[in-house]
N, C-alpha and C positions, 0 to 999 in steps of 0.2 A: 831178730831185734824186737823190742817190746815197744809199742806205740804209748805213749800214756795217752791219760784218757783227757778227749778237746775239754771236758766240762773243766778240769783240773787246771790245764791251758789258758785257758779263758779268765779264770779266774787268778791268775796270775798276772796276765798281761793287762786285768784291770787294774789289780792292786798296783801295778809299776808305773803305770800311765796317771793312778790317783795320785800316787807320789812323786812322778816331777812331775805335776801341777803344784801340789802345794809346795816342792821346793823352788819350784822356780818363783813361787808367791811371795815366800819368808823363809829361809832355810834357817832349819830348826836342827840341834843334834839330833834327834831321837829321829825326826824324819828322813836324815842322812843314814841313821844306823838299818831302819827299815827298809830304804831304797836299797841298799846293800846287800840285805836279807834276801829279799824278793827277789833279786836281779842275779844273786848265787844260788836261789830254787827255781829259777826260770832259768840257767846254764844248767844246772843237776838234770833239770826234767828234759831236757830237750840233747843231754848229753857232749854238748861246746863249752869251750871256755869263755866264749865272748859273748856279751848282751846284746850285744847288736845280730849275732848268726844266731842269737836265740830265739830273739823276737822274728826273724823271717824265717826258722824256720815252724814258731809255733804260727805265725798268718798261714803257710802252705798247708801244716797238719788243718789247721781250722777252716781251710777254704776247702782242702780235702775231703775232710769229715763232711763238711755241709754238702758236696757235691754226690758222696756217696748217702748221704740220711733223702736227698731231692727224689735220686734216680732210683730210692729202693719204696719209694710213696710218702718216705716219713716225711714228718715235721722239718723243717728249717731249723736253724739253732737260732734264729732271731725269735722264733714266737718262745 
């Protein structure tokens, strides 16, 4: 099975979390159509149908990854 890559992860699970901020702000179409977007390439990448088993299981890939980047001397993914 292919892991994708946390950086990739990451950057998804921000883009979706920017996005219900601003809809929960002002729902906007366009903001609606990109939550949409984001939230069917955050299932594609993590291989579910649901946002919800998406996003836990891109936290486990990302708490994963950091625990193996710690114990191998690397950087943390926070710096």
């Amino acid at each position: 099975m292919l892991v994708p890559d946390p950086k990739v992860v990451r950057t998804l699970l921000t883009r979706y979390a920017s996005l219900r901020i601003s809809q929960a702000e002002c729902e906007k179409p366009q903001t609606v159509r990109e939550l949409a977007d984001v939230s069917r390439a955050l299932c594609a990448t993590m291989g579910v149908s649901s946002v919800e088993d998406a996003i836990a299981q891109a936290d486990a890939l990302l708490i994963s990854s950091r625990r193996a980047a710690d114990g191998d001397g690397g950087l943390s993914l926070a710096v």
